[in-house]
TIMARRO-148739 format. One record per residue: residue in one letter; x, y, z of N, C-alpha, C, O in turn. Coordinates in steps of 0.1 Angstrom, whole numbers, plus 5000, padded with zeros to 4 digits. Example, Ala and Ser with C-alpha at 12.3 -4.5 7.8 and 13.67 -1.06 7.14 Angstrom:
a513249435078512349555078513249675078514249675085
s512849785071513749895071512950005079513450115080
end
This chain:
x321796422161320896342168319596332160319396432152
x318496212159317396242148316496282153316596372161
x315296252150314096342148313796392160313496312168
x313796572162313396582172311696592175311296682182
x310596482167309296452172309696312173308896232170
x310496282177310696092182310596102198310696202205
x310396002202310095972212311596002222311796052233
x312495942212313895992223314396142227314796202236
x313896182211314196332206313696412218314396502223
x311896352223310996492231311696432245311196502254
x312496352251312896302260314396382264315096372274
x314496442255316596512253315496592253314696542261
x315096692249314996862246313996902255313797022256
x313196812263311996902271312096882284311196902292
x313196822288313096822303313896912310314397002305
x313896892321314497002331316297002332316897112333
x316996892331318296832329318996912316320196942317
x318096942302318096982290317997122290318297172279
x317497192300317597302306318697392310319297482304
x318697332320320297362324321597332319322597392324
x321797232306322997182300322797322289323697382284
x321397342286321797482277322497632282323197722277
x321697582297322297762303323797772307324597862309
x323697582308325797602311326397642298327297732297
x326097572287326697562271326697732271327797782272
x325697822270325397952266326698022275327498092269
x326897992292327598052302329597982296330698002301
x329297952290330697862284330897952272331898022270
x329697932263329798052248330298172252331098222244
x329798242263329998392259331598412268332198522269
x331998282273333698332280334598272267335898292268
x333898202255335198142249334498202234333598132229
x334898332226334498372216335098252204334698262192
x335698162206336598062191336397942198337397892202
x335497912199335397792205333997752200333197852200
x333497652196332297562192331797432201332597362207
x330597422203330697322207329197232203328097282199
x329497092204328897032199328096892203328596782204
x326896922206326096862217326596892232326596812241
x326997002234327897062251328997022251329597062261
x329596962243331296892242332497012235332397032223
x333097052239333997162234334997122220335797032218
x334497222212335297222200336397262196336097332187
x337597272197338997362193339197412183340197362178
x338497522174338597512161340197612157340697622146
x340897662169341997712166343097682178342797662190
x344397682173345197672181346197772185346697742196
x346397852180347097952184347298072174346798062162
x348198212180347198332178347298372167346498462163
x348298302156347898362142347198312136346498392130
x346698142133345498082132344298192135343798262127
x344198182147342798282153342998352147341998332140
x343598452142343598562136342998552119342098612112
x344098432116343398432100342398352100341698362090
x342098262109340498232110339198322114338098302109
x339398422122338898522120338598592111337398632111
x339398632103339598752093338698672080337898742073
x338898532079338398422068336998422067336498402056
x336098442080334898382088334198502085332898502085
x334998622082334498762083334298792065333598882061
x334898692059334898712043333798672037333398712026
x332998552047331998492040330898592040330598662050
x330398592028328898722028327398662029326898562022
x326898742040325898692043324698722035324398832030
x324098612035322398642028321398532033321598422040
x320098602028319198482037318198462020317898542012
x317998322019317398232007315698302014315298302026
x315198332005313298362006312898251999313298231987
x311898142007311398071997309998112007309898082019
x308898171997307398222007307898302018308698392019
x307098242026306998282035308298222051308298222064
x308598192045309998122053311198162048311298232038
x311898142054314098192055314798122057314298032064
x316198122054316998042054318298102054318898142044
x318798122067319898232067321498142061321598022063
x322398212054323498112047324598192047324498312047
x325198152047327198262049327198182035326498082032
x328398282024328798202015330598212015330898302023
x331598162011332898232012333198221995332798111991
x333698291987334298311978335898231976336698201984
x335798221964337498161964338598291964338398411961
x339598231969340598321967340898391953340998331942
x341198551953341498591938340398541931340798511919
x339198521933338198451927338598551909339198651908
x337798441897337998491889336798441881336698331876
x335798571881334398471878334598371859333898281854
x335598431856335398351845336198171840336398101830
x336398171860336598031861335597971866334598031870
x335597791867334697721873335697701883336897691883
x334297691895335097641914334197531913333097531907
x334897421923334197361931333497421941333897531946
x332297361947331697391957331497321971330697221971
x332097341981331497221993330197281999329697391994
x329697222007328097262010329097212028329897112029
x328697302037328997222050327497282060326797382060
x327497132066325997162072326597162089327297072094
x326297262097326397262112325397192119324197192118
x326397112129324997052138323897112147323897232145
x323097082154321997062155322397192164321797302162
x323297202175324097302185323897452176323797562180
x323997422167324297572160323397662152323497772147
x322197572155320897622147320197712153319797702165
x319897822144319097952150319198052137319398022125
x319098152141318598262128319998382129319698492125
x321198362135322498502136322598502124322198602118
x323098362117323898322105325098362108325698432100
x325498332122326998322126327198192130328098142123
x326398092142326897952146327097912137327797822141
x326997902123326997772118328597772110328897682101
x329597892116330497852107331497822119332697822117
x330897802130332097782140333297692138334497712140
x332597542133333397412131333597452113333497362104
x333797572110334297512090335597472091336297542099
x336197352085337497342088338397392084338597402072
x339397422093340397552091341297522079341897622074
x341397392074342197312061341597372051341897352039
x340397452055339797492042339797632039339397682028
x340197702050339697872053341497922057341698032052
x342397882062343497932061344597952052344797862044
x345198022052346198122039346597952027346097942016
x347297872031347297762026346397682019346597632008
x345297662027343797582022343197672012342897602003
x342897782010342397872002343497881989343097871977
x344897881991345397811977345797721970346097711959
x345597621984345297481976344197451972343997361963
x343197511978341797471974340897581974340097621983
x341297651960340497741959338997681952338897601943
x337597751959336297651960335597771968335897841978
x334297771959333197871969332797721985332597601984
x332897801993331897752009330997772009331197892007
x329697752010328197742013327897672024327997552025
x327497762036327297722046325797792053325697902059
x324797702051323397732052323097702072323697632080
x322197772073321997772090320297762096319397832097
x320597572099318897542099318497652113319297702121
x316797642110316797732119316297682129316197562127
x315797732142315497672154314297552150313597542141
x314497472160313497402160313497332151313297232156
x313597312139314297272125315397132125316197122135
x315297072118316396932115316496952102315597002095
x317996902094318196872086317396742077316996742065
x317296632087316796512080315796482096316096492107
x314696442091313996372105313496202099312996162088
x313896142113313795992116312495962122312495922134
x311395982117309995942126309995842137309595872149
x310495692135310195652144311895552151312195432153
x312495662154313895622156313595602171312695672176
x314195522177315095412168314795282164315595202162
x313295252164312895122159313295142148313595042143
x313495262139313795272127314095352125313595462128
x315395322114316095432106315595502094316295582088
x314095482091313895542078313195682079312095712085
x313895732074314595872069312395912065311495822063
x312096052064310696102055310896072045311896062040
x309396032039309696022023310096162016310596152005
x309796282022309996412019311096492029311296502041
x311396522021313096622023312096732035310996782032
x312896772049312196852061312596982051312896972039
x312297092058312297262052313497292052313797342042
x314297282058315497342056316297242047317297302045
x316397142041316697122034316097082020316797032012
x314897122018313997192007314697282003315097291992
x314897372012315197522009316797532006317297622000
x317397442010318697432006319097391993319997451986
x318197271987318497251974318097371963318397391951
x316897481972316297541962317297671961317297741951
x317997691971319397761973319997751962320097831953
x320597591964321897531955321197581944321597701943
x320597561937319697541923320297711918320997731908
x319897791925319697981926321197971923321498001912
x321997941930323397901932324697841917325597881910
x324297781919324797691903324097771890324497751879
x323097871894322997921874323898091876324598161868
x323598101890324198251895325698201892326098231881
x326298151899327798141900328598091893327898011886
x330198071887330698001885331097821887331997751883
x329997801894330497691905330297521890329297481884
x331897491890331897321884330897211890331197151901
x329597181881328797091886329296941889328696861895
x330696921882330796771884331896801896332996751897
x331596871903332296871917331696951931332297031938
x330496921933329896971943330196851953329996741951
x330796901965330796811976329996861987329496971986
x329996781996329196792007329496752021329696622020
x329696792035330196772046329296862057328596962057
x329596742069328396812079328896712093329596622091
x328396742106328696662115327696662125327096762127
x327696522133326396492136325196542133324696492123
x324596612138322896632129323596692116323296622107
x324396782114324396812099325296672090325396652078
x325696602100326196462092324996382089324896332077
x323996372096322696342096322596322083322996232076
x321796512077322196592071322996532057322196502048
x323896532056324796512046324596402036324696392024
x324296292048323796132042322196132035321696072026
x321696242045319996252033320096352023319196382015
x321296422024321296502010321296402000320396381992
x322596332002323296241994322096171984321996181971
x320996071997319796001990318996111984317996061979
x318896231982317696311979318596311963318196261952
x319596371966320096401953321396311947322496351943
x320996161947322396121947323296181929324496151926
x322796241922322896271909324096431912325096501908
x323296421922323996571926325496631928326096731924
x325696541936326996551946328196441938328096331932
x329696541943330296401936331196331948331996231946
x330896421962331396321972331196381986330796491986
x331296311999330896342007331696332019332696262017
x331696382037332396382043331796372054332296442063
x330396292059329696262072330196242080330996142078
x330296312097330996242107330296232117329396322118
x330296142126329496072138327496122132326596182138
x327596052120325896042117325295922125325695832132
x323595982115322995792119322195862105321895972103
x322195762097321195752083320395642078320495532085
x319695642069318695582067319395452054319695462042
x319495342062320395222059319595202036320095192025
x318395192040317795152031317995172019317695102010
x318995332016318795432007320295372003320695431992
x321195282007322395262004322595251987323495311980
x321495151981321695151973321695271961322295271950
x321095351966321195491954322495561957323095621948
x322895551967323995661967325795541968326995581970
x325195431967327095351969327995421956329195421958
x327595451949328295501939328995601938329995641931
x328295681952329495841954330495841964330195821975
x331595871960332495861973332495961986332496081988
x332595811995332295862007333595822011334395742006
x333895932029334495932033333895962048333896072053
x333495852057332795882067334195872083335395862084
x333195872091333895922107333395872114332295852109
x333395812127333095842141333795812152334695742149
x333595832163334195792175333595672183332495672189
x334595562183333895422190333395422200333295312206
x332695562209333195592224331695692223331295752233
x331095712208329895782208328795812220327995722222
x328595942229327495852236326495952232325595962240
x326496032220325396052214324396022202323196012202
x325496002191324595872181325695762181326895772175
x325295682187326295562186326695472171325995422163
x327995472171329295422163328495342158328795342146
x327395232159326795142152326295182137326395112127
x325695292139324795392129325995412114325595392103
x326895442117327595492109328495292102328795272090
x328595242107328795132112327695042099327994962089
x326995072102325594992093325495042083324894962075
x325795162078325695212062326695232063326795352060
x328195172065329295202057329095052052329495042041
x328494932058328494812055327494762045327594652039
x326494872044324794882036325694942022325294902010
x326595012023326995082008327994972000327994951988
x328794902011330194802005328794662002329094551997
x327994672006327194522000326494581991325794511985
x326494741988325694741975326594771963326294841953
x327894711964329194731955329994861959330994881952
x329694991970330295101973331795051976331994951983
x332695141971333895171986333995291989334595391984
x333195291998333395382010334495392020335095302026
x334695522019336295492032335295532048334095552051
x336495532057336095512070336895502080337695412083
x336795602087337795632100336595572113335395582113
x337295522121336695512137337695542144338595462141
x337695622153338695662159338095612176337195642183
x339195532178339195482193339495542205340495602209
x338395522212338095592227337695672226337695742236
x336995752210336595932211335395892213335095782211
x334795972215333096022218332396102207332296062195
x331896192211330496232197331996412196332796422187
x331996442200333696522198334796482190335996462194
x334296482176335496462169335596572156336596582149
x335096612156334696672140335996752139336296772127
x336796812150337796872145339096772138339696782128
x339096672150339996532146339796482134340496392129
x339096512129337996432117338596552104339096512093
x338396632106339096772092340296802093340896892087
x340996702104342496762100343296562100344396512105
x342296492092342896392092343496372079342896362069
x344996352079345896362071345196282055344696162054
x345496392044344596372034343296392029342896392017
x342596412041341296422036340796462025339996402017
x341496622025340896732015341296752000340796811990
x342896632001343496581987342596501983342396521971
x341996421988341196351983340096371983339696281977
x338996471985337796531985337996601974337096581965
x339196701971339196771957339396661947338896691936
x339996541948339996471938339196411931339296351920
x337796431942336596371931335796421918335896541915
x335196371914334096421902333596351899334196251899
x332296361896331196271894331896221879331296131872
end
C-alpha cells in the first residue's frame, strides 16, 4: 500500500476500524504459528507436515544480523547456499516483506519466502544466498507523497531502503555473491518496494519478481531493460490491478518485455499463487545482466 503520510495512508492506519483488524490479525497470529498474512488476508506458506518441517528447519538456517548505519538499524535474516563453497560465486535474490511484517523480531519478514526456494529441492536447484531485510515499524519501503493523484515515487530512496543498498554494498565485497545476477522480489508494499529498487539502481539488478504493486509509472524508462516478471489479482481491493497494469504498459512502450500474470477473481492474496507459478524460478535463474 503507498505512502503511509498520504492522505489515504493516515485514513487506513489511524482510525478505530484499523484498530481492531490488527487485534483480530495478532488473535489469528498467535493460533496459526506457519501461517502469514498479508494486509489481514491469510497466507498458506505450507501444506503439509514434511514441508512444515523442512520449512521450518530452512527458516532456522537463515543467520540473523542487524546492518548499523549511525544511529539507526536494520534488522536482515541472510540464508546461505546449500554445501555453500566460498570459493564459488552465488546468485543473490533480495526478498522484501510487506508492509504486515514490519517491525524489529527479524522473524516476520521470512514468513511468505517462497518455499520453491527454501526446500530440499529448491536449494539444489538453486543454490543462491537469500537476503531478506525487515523494514521497521512505521517505515515504507518506497513512499508515494501525493497518492493517488500521483504515482511519483521521492526523489530520495526512504531509510530503509538507504540502508538496504548500503547493506547490499557491505554484502557483495564480504561474500561470494555473482554481480551479474542479483535479483529481486517482494509483494505488495515490498512489491512497492521492488519496483523502486529497480529505478534507484537500475544498473544493479538483473531481474525482478513484483506482485500486486503500484509504482512510479515515470521511471519506466530506466528500468524497461531488466527483466521483469510481475503479478496481480484482477479482484485487488488493496492496490488495485490498474497500478501494475500501467507500468507493465509504461515499460512495453519504452521497448521492455515484461512478462505478466493477472490472475482472475484473486484479490490482494496472491503471493503464494504467484511463487509457485509453474516456471518462475527457471526463469529468474536464467537472467544476467
Amino acid at each position: 500500500m503507498p505512502d503511509a503520510e498520504s492522505k489515504v495512508y493516515q485514513k487506513v492506519l489511524f482510525n478505530a476500524a484499523d484498530i481492531k483488524m490488527k487485534i483480530k490479525h495478532l488473535l489469528i497470529f498467535l493460533l496459526s504459528n506457519f501461517t502469514c498474512f498479508v494486509y489481514g488476508q491469510k497466507v498458506n506458506v505450507v501444506t503439509t507436515n514434511d514441508s512444515l518441517s523442512i520449512r521450518k528447519k530452512t527458516l532456522s538456517e537463515f543467520k540473523k544480523d542487524v546492518y548499523i548505519s549511525g544511529n539507526d538499524s536494520l534488522p536482515y535474516r541472510i540464508l546461505y547456499p546449500k554445501n555453500y563453497n566460498k570459493k564459488k560465486q552465488y546468485p543473490l535474490v533480495v526478498f522484501l516483506a510487506g508492509d504486515g511484517e514490519r517491525g524489529n523480531d527479524n522473524e516476520k519478514q521470512l514468513y511468505a519466502i517462497p518455499n520453491a526456494l527454501i526446500d530440499n529441492a529448491g536449494r539444489e536447484k538453486y543454490p543462491c544466498f537469500i537476503l531478506a531485510p525487515q523494514c521497521p515499524p512505521k517505515r515504507l519501503w518506497v513512499r508515494f507523497p501525493n497518492f493517488p493523484e500521483s504515482l511519483q515515487a521521492t526523489a530520495e530512496p526512504t531509510f530503509p531502503a538507504k540502508w538496504t543498498f548500503e547493506l547490499l554494498g557491505h554484502l557483495t565485497k564480504q561474500l561470494p555473491i555473482n554481480q551479474q545476477r542479483i535479483y529481486i522480489t517482494g509483494y505488495s508494499g515490498g512489491g512497492e518496494g521492488t519496483f523502486d529498487f529497480l529505478t534507484r539502481r537500475p544498473d544493479f539488478f538483473a531481474a525482478a519478481i513484483p506482485i500486486c504493486s503500484v509504482s512510479d509509472t515515470a521511471k519506466a524508462n530506466s528500468i524497461h531493460p531488466i527483466a521483469i516478471w510481475a503479478f496481480h489479482g484482477d479482484k485487488d481491493e488493496i492496490n488495485n490491478v490498474r497500478y501494475s497494469q500501467l507500468m507493465i504498459a509504461a515499460l512495453k512502450k519504452g521497448g521492455g518485455q515484461p512478462k505478466y500474470t493477472e490472475y482472475a477473481g484473486m484479490g490482494h492474496n496472491i503471493v503464494n499463487k504467484a511463487y509457485t507459478e509453474p516456471g518462475l524460478f527457471d526463469w529468474l535463474f536464467s537472467q544476467k545482466k
